[in-house]
N, C-alpha and C positions, 0 to 999 in steps of 0.2 A: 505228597509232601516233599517239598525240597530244600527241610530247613535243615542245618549239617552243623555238627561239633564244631571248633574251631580248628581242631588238625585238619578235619577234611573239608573245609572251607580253603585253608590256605594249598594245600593237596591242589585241590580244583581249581585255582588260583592259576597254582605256578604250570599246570596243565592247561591250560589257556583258556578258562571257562569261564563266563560273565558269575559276577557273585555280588554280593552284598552285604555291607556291615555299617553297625553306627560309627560317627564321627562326632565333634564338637558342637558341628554346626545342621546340616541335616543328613541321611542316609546317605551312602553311599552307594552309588550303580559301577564297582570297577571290574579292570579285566589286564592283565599284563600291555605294555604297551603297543606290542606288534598284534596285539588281538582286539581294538581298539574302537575298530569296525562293528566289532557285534554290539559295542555302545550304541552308537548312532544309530543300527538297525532296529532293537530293541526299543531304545526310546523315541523311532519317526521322528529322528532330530536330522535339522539342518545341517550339512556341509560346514558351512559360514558360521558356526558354532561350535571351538573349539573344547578339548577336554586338557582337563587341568591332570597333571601330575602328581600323586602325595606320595610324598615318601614319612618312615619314622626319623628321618636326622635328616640337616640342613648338608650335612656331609655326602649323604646320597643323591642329593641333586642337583649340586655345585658342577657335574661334569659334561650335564643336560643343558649346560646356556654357555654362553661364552662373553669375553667383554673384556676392556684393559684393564690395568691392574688397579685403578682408581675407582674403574665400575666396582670390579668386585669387592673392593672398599665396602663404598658405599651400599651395595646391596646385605651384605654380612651383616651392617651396622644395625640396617630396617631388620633383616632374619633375627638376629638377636637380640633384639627389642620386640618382635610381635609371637615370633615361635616358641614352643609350639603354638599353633591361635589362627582364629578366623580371617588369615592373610593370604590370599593368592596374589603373588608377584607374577609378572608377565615381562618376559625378559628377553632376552634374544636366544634364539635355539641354537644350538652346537648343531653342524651339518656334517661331522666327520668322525671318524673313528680310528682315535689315535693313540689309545691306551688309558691317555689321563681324560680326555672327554669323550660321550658317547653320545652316537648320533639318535636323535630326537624322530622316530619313526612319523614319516608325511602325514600318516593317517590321523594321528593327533591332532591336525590341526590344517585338514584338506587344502584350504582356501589361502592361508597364509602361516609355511610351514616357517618360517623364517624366525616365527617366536614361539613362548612355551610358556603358559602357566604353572608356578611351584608350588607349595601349599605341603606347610608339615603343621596335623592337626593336633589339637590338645583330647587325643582323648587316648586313655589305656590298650583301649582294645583295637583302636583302627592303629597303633602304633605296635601292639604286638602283634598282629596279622602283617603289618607293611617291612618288620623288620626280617619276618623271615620268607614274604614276597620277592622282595623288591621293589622301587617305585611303581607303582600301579595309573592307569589312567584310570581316572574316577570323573565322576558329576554325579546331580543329583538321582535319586532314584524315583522317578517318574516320567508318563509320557512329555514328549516337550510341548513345553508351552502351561502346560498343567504343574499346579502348586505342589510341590515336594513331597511325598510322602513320609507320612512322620514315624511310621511303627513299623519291626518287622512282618508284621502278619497284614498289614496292608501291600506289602510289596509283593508276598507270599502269593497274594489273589494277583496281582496286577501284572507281574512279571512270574508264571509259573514255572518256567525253564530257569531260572537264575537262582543259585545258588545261596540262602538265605543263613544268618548265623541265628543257630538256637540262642534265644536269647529272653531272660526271663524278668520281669520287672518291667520298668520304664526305661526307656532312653534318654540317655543326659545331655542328648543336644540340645541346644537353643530352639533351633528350630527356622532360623536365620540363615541364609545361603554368606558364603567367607563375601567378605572386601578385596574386588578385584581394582590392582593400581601396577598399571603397564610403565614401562621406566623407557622415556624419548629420547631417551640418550645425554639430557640432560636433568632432567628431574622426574616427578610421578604423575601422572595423569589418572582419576579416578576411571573406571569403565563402569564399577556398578560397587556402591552404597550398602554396606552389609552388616555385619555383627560389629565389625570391628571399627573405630574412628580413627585413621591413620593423620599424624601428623606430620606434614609434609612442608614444613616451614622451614624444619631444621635439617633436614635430608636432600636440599637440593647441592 
């Protein structure tokens, strides 16, 4: 059995152990972000397939991207309008370590470390696990290429080694992967179609 309380979930968290818990939209596969590797090994995922960052505040992940002062304008403007909620931004990654931003570990994002998926979700419990984490690198919780797992006790079988949250009832996610919309330095580019319908008219 390796399904664990919520202290000892978050415990094995910040211990750098792959773990698992619902979100808004479907489970979570996450792991600290310098531990990030055991994602992609766990799930036989791609390189070329980055992992998204969730934090519980838009405030903990502002230090993970960088951009001028008119980006972060406009990116605030989208976070406060869709957050918490089925919105991964993809932004450009902070590459340095200078007190006020922190560097974006490679391994996030092997192939092209230069940007970073953000994503703070609407749900109680992945926000009180991530508040006293830290941002966490997360995706879904399934092999890749394979459709999401929807339950903890499917993930239970499928990922034995990872860290699962007792969890009693149904889960209130959609069941729907977030809206991913990468910013080109001038406005939003969809990359993938999700729970959420971003309007993107008024935000360029």
């Amino acid at each position: 059995m390796t399904q664990v309380s919520l202290t000892n979930l978050i415990a094995g968290a910040r211990a750098g152990l792959l773990v698992s818990f619902p979100t808004d939209t479907v489970p979570a596969l996450a792991a600290i972000p310098e531990k990030a590797a055991l994602i992609f090994a766990a799930k036989q995922r791609s390189q070329d397939k980055p992992l998204i960052l969730m934090a519980a505040s838009a405030e903990d992940l502002w230090p993970y991207v960088k951009g001028d002062e008119n980006e972060y304008k406009v990116w605030r403007e989208v976070a406060d309008k869709y957050w918490p909620g089925a919105l991964t931004l993809v932004l450009p990654a902070s590459d340095v370590y200078d007190g006020l931003r922190l560097r974006v570990p490679k391994v996030m994002n092997p192939i092209d470390p230069t940007t970073i998926g953000i994503r703070v979700p609407n749900s109680a419990i992945a926000q009180t696990i991530l508040a006293q984490t830290g941002p966490l690198a997360t995706t879904s919780a399934n092999f890749s290429g394979q459709p999401p797992l929807q339950t903890m006790a499917e993930i239970e079988v499928q990922f034995p080694n990872v860290l699962t949250l007792e969890y009693q009832g149904e889960i209130s996610g959609v069941g729907v992967p977030s809206t991913v919309a990468k910013w080109t330095g001038i406005n939003w580019q969809i990359l993938r179609q999700g729970a959420i319908e971003l309007d993107i008219s008024s935000d360029n």
